[in-house]
C-alpha positions in Angstrom: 0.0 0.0 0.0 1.5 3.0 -1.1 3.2 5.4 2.2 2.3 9.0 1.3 4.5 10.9 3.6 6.8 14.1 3.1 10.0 12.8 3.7 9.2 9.9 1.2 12.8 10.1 -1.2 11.4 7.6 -3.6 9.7 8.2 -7.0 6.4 9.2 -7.2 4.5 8.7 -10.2 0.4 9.4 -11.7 -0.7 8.5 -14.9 -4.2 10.0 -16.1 -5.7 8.1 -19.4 -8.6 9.7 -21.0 -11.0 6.9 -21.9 -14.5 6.8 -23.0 -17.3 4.8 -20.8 -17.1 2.4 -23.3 -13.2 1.7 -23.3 -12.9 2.4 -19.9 -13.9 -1.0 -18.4 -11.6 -2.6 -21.0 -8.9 -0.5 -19.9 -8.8 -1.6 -16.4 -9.0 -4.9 -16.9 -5.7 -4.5 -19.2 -4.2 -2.8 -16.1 -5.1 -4.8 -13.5 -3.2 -7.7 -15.6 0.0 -5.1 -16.3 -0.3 -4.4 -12.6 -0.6 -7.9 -11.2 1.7 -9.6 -13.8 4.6 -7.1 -14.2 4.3 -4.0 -12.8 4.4 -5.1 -9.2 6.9 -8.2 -9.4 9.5 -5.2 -11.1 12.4 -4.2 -8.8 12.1 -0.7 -6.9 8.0 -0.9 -6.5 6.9 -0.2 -3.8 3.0 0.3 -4.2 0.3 1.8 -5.9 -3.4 2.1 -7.0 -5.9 2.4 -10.0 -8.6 4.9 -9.4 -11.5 5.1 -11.7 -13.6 8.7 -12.2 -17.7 8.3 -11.8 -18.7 9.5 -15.5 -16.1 6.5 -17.0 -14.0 9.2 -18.7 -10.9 9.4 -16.7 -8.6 6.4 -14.9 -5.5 7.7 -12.6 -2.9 5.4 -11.3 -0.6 5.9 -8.7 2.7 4.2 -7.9 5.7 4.4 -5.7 9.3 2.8 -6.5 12.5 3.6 -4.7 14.0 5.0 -7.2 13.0 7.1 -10.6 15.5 4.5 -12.6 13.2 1.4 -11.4 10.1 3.1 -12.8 12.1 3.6 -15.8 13.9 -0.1 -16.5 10.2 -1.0 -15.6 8.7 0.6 -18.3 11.6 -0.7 -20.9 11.0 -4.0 -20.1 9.8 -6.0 -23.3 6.5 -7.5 -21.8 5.0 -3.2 -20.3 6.4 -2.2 -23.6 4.2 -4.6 -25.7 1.3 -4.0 -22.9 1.5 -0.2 -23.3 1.1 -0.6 -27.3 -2.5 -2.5 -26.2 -3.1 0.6 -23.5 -2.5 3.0 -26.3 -5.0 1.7 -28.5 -7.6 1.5 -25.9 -7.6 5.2 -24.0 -7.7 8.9 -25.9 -4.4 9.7 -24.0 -2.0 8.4 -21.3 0.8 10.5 -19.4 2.4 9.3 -17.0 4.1 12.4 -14.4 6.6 12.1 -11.7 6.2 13.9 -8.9 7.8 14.9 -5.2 5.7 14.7 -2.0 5.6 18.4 -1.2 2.9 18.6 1.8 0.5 15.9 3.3 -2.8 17.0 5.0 -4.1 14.5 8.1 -7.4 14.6 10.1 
């Protein structure tokens, strides 16, 4: 379960993909396999989620590694490069961002 804490020194990364309520269902199901079959077993993760928006347009993902490089070699690896040629084809866009921690907000 991803940590989210400001003295976290890992990599932070959200990807937003701009689907249609028809697609979008079909997109999940192609990264819940990319997350349970490579993504997580890749060196460096650490956690993350898959968050879908209410009107079906919108999916955000959120993952942690240790380091930006391990995000990276993931990503380069032949079997998310193949996978991410089927998520193209399926969403209007995908970016993926890296981001720092810069203030967390408890009750």
């Amino acid at each position: 379960m991803p940590q989210i804490s400001q003295d976290f020194e890992g990599q932070t990364v959200i990807t937003t993909f701009e689907v249609t309520p028809g697609t979008a269902h079909d997109l999940l199901d192609a990264l819940t396999d990319a997350w349970k079959d490579v993504i997580s077993k890749q060196p460096g993760f650490l956690g993350g989620a898959v968050h879908l928006n209410d009107a079906q347009t919108r999916i955000a993902t959120y993952s942690q590694w240790t380091a930006r490089g391990d995000y990276q070699a993931m990503l380069r690896t032949p079997e998310m490069r193949s996978r991410n040629r089927v998520i193209n084809q399926l969403c209007r866009s995908f970016e993926p961002v890296m981001y720092e921690v810069q203030t967390v907000y408890e009750k």
